[in-house]
KEMARTOR-484662 format. One record per atom (N, C-alpha, C, O): y negated, z, x negated; residue in one letter. Coordinates in steps of 0.02 Angstrom, whole numbers, plus 50000, padded with zeros to 5 digits. Atoms other than C-alpha are relative to their C-alpha. Last residue first. Layout:
residues N
YZXA;...
***
This chain:
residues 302
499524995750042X;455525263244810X;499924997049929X;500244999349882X;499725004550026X;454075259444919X;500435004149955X;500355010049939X;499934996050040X;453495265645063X;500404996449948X;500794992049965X;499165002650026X;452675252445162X;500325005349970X;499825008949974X;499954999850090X;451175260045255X;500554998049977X;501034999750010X;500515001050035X;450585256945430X;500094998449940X;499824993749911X;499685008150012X;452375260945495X;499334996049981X;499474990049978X;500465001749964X;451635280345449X;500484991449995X;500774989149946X;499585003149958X;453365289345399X;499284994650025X;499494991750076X;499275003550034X;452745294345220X;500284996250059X;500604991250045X;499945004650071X;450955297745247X;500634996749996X;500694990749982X;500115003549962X;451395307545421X;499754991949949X;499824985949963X;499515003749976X;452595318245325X;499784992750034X;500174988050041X;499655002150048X;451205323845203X;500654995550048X;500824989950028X;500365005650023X;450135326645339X;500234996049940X;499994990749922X;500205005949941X;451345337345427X;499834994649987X;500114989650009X;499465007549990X;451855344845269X;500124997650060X;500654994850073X;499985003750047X;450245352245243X;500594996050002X;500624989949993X;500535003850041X;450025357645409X;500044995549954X;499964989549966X;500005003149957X;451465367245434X;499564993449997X;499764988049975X;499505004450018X;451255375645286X;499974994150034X;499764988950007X;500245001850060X;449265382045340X;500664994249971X;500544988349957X;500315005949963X;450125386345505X;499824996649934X;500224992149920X;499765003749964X;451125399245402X;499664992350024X;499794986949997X;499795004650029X;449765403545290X;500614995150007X;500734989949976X;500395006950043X;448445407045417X;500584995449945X;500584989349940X;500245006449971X;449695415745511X;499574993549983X;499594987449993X;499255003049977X;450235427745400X;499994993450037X;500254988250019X;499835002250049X;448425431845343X;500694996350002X;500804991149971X;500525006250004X;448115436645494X;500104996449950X;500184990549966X;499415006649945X;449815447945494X;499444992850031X;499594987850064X;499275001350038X;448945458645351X;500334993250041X;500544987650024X;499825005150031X;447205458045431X;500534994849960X;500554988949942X;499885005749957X;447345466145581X;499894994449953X;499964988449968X;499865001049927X;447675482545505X;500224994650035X;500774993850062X;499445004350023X;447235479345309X;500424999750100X;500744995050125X;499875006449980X;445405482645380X;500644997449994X;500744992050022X;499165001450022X;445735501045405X;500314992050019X;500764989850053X;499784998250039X;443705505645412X;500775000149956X;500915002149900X;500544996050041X;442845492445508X;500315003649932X;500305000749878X;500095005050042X;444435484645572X;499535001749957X;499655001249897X;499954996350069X;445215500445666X;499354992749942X;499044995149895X;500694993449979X;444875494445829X;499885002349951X;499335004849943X;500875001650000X;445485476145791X;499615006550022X;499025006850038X;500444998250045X;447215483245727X;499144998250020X;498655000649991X;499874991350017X;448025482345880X;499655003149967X;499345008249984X;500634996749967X;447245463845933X;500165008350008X;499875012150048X;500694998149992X;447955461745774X;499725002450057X;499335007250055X;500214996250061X;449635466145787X;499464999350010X;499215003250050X;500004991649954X;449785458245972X;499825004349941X;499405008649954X;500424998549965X;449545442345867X;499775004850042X;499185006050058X;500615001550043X;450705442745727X;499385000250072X;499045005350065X;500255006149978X;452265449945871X;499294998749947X;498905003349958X;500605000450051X;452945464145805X;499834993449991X;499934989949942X;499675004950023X;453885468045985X;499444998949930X;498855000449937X;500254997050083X;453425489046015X;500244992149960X;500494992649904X;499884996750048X;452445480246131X;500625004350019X;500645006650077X;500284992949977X;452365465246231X;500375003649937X;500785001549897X;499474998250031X;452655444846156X;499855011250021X;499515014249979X;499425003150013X;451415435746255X;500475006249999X;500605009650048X;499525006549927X;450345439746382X;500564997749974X;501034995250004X;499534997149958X;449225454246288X;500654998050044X;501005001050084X;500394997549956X;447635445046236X;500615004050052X;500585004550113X;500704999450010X;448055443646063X;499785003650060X;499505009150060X;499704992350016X;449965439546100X;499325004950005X;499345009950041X;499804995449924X;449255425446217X;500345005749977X;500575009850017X;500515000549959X;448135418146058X;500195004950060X;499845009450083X;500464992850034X;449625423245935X;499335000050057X;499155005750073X;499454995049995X;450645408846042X;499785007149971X;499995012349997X;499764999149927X;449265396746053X;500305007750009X;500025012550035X;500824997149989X;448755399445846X;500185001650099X;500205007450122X;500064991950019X;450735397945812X;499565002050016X;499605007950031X;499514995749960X;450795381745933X;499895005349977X;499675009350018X;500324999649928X;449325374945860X;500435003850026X;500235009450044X;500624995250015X;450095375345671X;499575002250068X;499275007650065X;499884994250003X;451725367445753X;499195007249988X;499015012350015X;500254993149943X;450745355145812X;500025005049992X;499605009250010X;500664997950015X;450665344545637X;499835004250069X;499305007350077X;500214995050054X;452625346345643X;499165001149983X;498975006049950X;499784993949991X;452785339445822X;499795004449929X;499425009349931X;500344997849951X;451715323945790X;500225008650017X;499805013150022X;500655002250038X;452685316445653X;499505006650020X;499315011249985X;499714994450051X;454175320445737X;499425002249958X;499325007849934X;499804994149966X;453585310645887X;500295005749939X;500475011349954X;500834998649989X;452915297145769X;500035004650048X;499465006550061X;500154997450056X;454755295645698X;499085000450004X;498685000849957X;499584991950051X;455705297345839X;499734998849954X;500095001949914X;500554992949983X;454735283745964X;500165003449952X;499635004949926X;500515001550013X;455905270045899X;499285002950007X;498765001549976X;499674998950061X;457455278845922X;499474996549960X;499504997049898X;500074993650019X;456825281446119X;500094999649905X;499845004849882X;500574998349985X;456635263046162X;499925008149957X;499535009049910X;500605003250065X;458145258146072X;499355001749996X;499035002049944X;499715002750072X;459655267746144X;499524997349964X;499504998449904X;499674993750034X;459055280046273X;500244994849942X;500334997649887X;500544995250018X;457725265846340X;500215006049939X;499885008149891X;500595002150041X;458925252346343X;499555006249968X;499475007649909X;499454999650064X;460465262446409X;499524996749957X;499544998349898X;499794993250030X;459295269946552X;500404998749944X;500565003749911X;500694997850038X;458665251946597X;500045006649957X;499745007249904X;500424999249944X;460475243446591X;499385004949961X;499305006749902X;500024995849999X;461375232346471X;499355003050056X;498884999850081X;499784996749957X;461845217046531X;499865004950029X;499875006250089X;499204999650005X;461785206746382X;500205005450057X;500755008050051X;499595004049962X;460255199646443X;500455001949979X;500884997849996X;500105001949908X;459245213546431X;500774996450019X;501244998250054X;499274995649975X;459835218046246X;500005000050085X;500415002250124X;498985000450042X;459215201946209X;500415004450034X;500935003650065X;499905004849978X;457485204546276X;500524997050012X;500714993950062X;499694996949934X;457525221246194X;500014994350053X;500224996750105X;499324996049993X;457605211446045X;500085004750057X;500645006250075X;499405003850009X;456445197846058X;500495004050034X;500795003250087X;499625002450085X;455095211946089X;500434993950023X;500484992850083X;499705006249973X;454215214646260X;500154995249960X;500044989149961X;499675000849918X;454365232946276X;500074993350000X;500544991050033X;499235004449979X;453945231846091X;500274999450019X;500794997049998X;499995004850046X;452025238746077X;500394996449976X;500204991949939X;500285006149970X;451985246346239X;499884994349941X;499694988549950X;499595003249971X;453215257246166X;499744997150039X;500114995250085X;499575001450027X;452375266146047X;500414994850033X;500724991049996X;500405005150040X;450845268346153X;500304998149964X;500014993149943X;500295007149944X;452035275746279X;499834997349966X;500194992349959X;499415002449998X;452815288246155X;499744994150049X;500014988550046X;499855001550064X;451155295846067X;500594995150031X;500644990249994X;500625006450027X;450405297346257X;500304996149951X;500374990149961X;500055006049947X;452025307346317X;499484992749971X;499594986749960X;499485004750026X;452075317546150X;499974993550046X;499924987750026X;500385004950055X;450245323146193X;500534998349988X;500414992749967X;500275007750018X;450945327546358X;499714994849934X;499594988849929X;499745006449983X;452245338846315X;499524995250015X;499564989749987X;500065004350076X;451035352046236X;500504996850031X;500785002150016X;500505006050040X;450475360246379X;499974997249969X;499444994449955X;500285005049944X;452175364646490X;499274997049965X;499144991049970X;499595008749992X;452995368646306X;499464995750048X;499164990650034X;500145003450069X;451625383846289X;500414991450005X;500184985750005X;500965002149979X;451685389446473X;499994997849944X;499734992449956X;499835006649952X;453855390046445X;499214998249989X;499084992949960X;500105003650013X;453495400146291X;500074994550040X;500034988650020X;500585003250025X;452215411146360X;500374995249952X;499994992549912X;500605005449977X;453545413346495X;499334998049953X;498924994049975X;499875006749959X;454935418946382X;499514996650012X;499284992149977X;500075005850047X;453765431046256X;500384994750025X;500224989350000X;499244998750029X;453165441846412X;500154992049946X;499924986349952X;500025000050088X;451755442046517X;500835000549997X;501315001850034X;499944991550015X;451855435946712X;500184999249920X;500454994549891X;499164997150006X;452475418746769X;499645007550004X;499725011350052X;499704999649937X;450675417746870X;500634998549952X;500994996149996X;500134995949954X;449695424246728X;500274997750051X;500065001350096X;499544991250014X;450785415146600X;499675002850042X;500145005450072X;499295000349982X;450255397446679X;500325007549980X;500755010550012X;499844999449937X;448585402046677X;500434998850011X;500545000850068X;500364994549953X;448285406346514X;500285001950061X;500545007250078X;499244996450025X;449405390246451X;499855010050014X;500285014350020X;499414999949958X;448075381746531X;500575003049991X;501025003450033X;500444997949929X;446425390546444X;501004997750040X;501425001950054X;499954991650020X;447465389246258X;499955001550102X;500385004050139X;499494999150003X;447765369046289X;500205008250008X;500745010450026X;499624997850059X;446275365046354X;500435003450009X;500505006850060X;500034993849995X;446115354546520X;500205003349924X;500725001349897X;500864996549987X;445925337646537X;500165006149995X;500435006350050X;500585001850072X;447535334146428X;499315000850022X;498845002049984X;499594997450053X;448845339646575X;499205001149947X;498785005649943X;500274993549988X;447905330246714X;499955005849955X;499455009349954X;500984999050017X;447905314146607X;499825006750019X;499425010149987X;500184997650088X;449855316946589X;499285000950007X;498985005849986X;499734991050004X;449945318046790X;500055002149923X;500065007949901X;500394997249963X;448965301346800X;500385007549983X;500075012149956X;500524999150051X;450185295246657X;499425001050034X;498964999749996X;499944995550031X;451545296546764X;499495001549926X;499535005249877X;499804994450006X;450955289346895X;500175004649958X;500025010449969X;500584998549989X;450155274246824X;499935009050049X;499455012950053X;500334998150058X;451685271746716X;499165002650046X;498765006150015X;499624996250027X;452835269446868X;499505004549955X;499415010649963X;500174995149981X;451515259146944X;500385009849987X;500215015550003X;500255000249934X;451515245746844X;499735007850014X;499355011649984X;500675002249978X;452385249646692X;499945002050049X;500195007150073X;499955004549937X;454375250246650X;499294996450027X;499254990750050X;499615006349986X;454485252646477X;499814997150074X;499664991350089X;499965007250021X;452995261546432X;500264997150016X;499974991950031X;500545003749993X;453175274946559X;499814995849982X;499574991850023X;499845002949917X;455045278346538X;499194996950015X;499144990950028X;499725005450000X;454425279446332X;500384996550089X;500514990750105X;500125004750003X;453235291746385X;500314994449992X;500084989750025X;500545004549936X;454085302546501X;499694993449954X;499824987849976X;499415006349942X;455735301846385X;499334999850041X;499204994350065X;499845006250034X;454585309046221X;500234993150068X;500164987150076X;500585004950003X;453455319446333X;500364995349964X;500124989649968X;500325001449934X;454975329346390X;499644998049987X;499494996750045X;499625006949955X;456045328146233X;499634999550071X;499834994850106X;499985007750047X;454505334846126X;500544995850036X;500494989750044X;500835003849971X;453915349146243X;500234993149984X;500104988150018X;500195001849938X;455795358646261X;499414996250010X;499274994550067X;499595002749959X;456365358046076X;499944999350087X;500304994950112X;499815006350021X;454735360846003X;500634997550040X;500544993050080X;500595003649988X;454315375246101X;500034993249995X;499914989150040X;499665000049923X;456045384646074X;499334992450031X;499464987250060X;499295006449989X;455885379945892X;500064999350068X;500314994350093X;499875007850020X;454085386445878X;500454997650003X;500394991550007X;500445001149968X;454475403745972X;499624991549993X;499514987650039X;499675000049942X;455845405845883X;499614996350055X;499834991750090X;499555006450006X;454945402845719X;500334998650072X;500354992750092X;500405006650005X;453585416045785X;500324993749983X;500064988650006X;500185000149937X;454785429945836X;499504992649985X;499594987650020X;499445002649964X;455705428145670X;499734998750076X;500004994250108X;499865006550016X;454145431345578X;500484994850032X;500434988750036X;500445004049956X;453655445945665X;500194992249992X;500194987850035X;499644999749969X;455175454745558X;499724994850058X;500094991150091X;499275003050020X;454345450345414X;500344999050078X;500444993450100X;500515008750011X;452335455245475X;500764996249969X;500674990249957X;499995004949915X;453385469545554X;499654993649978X;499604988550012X;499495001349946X;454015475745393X;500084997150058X;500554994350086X;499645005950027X;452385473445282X;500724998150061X;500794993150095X;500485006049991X;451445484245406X;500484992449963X;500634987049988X;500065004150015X;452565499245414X;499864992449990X;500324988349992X;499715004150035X;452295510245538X;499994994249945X;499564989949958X;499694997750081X;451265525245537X;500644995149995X;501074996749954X;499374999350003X;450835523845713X;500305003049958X;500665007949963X;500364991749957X;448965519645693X;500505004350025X;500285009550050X;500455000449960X;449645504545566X;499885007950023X;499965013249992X;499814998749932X;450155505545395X;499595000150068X;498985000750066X;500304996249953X;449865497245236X;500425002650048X;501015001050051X;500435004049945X;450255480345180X;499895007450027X;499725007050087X;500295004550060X;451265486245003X;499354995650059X;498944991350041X;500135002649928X;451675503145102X;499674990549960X;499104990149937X;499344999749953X;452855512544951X;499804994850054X;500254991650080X;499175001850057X;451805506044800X;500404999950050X;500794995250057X;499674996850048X;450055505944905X;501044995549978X;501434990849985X;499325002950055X;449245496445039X;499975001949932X;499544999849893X;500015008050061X;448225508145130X;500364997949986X;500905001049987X;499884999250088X;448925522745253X;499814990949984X;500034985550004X;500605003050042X;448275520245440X;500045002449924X;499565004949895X;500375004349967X;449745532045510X;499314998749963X;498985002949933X;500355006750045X;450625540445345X;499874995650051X;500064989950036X;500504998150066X;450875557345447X;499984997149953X;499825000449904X;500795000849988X;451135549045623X;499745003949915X;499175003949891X;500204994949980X;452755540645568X;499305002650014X;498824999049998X;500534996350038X;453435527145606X;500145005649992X;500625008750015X;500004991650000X;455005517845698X;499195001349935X;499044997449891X;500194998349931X;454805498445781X;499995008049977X;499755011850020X;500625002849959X;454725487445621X;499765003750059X;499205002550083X;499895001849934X;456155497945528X;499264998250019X;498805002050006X;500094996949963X;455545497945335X;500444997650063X;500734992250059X;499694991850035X;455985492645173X;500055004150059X;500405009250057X;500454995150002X;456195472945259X;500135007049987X;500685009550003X;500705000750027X;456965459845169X;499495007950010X;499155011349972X;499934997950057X;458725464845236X;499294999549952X;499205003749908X;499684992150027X;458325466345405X;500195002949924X;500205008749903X;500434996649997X;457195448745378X;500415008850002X;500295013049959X;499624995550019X;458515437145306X;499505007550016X;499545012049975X;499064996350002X;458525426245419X;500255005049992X;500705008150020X;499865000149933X;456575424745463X;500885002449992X;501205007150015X;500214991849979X;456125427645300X;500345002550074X;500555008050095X;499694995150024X;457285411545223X;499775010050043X;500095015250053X;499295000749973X;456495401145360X;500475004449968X;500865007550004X;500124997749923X;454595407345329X;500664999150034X;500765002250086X;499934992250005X;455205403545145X;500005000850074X;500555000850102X;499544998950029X;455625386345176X;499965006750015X;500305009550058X;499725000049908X;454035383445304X;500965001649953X;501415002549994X;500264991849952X;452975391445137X;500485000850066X;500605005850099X;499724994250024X;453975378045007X;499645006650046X;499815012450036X;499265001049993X;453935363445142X;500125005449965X;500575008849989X;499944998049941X;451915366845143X;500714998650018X;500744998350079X;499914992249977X;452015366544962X;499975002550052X;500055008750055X;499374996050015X;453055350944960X;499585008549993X;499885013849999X;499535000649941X;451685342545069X;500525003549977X;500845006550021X;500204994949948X;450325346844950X;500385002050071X;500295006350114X;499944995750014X;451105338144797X;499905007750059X;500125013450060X;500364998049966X;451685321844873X;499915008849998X;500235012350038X;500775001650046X;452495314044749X;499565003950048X;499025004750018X;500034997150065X;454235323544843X;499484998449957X;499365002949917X;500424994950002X;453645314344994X;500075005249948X;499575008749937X;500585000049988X;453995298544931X;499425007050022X;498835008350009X;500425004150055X;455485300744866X;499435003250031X;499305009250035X;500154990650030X;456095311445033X;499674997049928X;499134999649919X;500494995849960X;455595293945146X;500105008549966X;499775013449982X;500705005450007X;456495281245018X;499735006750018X;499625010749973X;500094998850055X;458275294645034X;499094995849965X;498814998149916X;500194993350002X;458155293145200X;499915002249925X;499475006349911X;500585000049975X;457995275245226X;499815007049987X;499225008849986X;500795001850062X;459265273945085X;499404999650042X;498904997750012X;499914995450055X;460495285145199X;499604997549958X;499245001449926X;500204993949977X;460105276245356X;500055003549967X;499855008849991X;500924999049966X;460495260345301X;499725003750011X;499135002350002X;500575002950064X;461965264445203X;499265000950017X;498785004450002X;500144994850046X;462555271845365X;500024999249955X;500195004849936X;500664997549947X;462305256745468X;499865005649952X;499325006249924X;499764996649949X;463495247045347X;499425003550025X;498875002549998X;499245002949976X;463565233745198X;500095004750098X;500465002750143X;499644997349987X;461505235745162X;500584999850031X;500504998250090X;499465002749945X;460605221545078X;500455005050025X;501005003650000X;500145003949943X;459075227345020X;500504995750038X;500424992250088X;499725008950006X;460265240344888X;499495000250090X;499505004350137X;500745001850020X;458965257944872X;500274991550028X;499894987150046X;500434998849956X;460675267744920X;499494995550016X;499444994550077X;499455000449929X;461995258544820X;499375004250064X;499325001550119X;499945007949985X;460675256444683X;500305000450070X;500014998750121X;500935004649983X;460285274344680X;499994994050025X;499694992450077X;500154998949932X;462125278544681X;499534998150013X;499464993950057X;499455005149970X;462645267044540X;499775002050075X;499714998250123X;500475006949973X;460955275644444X;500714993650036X;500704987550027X;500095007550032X;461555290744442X;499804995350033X;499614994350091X;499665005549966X;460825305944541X;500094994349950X;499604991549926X;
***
């Protein structure tokens, strides 16, 4: 990048909205580019995005065909993860699995995070009793763990990788709810929405225009250090049968496949364990790396 654009980005006096928003963005990838542990959890959620795409072509094998005369084969030259009790290929479904687990995090993310984002910020803004309702039905939410309720919501949908991700969203919207209220009890009674009062505007054009755009970067914050929960959740109800059913190569239904074998054909349930640790593991790291760079705690500096 020359240094005409730098300036023109980095300039404290910006001519237009999108200046502003292009050197805020350009400040907030700086910063996390120094941040060595956050770009390798951006280079694992990279790959995990490249695997996911390009997984038919990645993988040597079909995920759903075997055979039974290389079932429980080691990792070798042709099986590089082995095989399971089937004789399918291990590397192939821990690829192909991959796509079932991003899916499964985007669908999650996009249904938990705008429903706790708009309950909380409707709860901050208005109060009273508005907020004492709807943050009685968040409290219910958060007494209860997250694995145990999302249990019981798939045993009355019934297994299958839909409803364990509806039961996954329905527990993880409230912690956005909390994150977006406490956000917005802290400039419900700003100058500036004071302002945009009196110019007319109404409560739904307040909330969707300033209230909410002020939540979005501790709601984002928040979503990428879940993700790692969500994959553990979501392998939790493959694990015990509820999520993703078989011949799907779901990372958690794998193991609790391989857990009979574990003794002697540990690569079994360990191959797609390993998958998960370093997934979530990404996730993670550039969670905490993101939460460094967007914290309004910290200045970032250019």
């Amino acid at each position: 990048m020359n240094v005409l654009s730098r300036d023109w980005l980095l300039s404290e006096d910006p001519e237009t909205r999108a200046q502003a928003k292009l050197g805020q963005f350009y400040r907030v990838v700086r910063a996390l580019s120094r941040n060595p542990l956050a770009m390798v959890g951006l280079a694992i959620i990279i790959a995990l995005l490249l695997v996911a795409a390009f997984a038919s072509w990645i993988a040597p094998y079909s995920p759903f065909e075997g055979s039974l005369q290389n079932r429980l084969q080691p990792p070798s030259v042709a099986h590089w993860m082995g095989t399971d009790e089937l004789g399918r290929d291990i590397y192939s479904r821990v690829i192909h699995g991959a796509r079932i687990t991003l899916m499964i995090v985007l669908l999650v993310a996009v249904i938990a995070a705008p429903l706790g984002l708009i309950v909380g910020a409707v709860s901050g803004y208005f109060g009273g009793w508005v907020d004492r309702v709807l943050m009685g039905v968040t409290d219910v939410f958060l007494s209860m763990p997250r694995l145990i309720l999302a249990l019981a919501f798939v045993a009355a949908l019934g297994p299958g990788i839909e409803n364990a991700v509806i039961a996954i969203a329905i527990t993880a919207w409230p912690v956005y709810a909390r994150i977006a209220r406490a956000e917005t009890l802290t400039f419900r009674t700003a100058e500036f929405i004071a302002a945009v009062q009196m110019q007319g505007a109404s409560h739904a054009r307040v909330i969707w225009r300033h209230v909410i755009p002020l939540c979005l970067s501790s709601t984002i914050v928040r979503v990428t250090l879940d993700m790692a929960g969500i994959i553990l959740t979501a392998a939790g109800l493959g694990f015990l049968g509820l999520g993703a059913q078989p011949p799907m190569p779901e990372w958690g239904a794998m193991i609790s496949r391989g857990r009979a074998f574990i003794l002697d054909q540990w690569w079994v349930a360990t191959m797609p364990g390993f998958a998960i640790v370093i997934v979530s593991l990404g996730f993670c790291l550039f969670g905490d790396g993101l939460r460094d760079v967007l914290d309004p705690k910290q200045k970032v500096k250019s």
